[in-house]
VEXMI-719244 format. One record per atom (N, C-alpha, C): x, y, z. Coordinates in steps of 0.2 Angstrom, whole numbers, plus 5000, padded with zeros to 4 digits. Atoms other than C-alpha are relative to their C-alpha. Example, Ala and Ser with C-alpha at 12.3 -4.5 7.8 and 13.67 -1.06 7.14 Angstrom:
BEGIN
500449945000
506249785039
500450065000
499649944999
506849955036
499650055003
***
This chain:
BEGIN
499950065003
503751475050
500549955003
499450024997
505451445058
499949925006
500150054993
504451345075
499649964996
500650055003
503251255063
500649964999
499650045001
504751175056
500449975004
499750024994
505551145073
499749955003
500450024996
504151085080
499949924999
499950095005
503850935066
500649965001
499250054999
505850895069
499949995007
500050004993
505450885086
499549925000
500550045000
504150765082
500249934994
499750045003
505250655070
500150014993
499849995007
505350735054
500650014999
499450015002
506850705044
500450044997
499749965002
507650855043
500650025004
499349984996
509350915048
499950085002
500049934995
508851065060
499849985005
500350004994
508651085076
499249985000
500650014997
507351015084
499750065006
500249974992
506151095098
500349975004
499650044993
506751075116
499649945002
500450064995
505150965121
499949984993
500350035004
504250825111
499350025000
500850005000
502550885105
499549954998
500650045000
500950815106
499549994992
500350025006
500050715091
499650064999
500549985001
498750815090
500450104996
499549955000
500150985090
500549984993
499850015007
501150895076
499650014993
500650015004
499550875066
499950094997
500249935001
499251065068
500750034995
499349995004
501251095061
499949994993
500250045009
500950985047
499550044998
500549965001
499451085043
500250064998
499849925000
500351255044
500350004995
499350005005
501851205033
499649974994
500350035006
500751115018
499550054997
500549935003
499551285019
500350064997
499749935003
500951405017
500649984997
499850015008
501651315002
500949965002
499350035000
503051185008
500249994993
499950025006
504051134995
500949984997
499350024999
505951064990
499949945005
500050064995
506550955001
499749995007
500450004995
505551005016
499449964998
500650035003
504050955005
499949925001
499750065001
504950795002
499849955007
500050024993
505250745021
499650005004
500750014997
503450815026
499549944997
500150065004
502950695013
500149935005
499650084998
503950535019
499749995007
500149984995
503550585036
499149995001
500650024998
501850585036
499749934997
500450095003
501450395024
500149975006
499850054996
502750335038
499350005007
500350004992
501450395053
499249974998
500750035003
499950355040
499949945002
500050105001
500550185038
500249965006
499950064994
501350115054
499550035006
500349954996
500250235066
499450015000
500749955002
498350255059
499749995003
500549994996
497450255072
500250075003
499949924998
498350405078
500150064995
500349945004
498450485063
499350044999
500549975000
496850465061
499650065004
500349974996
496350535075
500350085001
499549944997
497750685076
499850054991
500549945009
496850745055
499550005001
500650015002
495350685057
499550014994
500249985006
494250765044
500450004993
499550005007
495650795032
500549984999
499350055001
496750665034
500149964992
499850015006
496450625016
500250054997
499949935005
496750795009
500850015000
499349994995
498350795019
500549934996
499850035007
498850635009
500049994993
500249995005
498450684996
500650044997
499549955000
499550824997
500749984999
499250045001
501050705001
500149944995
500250015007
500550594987
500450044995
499549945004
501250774977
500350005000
499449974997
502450814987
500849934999
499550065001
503550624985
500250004993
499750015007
504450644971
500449974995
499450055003
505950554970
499849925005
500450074996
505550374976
500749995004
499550034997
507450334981
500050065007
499949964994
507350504993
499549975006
500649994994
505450474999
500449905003
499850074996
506050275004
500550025007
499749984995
507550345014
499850045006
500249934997
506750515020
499349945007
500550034995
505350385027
500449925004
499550034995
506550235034
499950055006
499849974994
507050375044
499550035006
500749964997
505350465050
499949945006
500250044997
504750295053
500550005008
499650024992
506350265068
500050065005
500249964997
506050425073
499350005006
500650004997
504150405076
500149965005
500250064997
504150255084
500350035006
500049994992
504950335100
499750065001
500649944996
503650475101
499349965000
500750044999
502050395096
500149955003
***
């Protein structure tokens, strides 16, 4: 689980760990995000994969789209759940979003 969570800070998730050494590919984020939602994120990762994926929903959906495809509702749906303090999910996504914006 350790590089699933590496992988997504590499990809601009707002969490304070080390990132991976390279930037992976949407499609490779998509699969992360996927991992970490199936094997029961939760706390403040939850939070941050949350915030982290409206920001790519929402400034980004064509690539979202294309990077869930099928179950890119399910996936917001999830983080929907997962957002639970609104003053965390605004900062946690502020930040996603400045992240994202130099990988996608």
């Amino acid at each position: 689980m350790p590089e699933t969570w590496q992988t997504l800070r590499a990809g601009g998730l707002p969490l304070a760990i080390e990132p991976a050494p390279t930037v992976p590919a949407p499609a490779t984020l998509a699969t992360s995000a996927r991992r970490a939602i199936a094997t029961g994120a939760c706390g403040r990762e939850a939070e941050a994969l949350a915030a982290w994926l409206f920001a790519w929903a929402h400034h980004w959906p064509s690539s979202f789209a294309t990077s869930f495809a099928g179950d890119r509702h399910e996936v917001l749906a999830w983080a929907a759940r997962a957002a639970v303090d609104d003053n965390r999910y605004l900062k946690l996504r502020r930040i996603a979003i400045e992240n994202l914006a130099t990988i996608l």
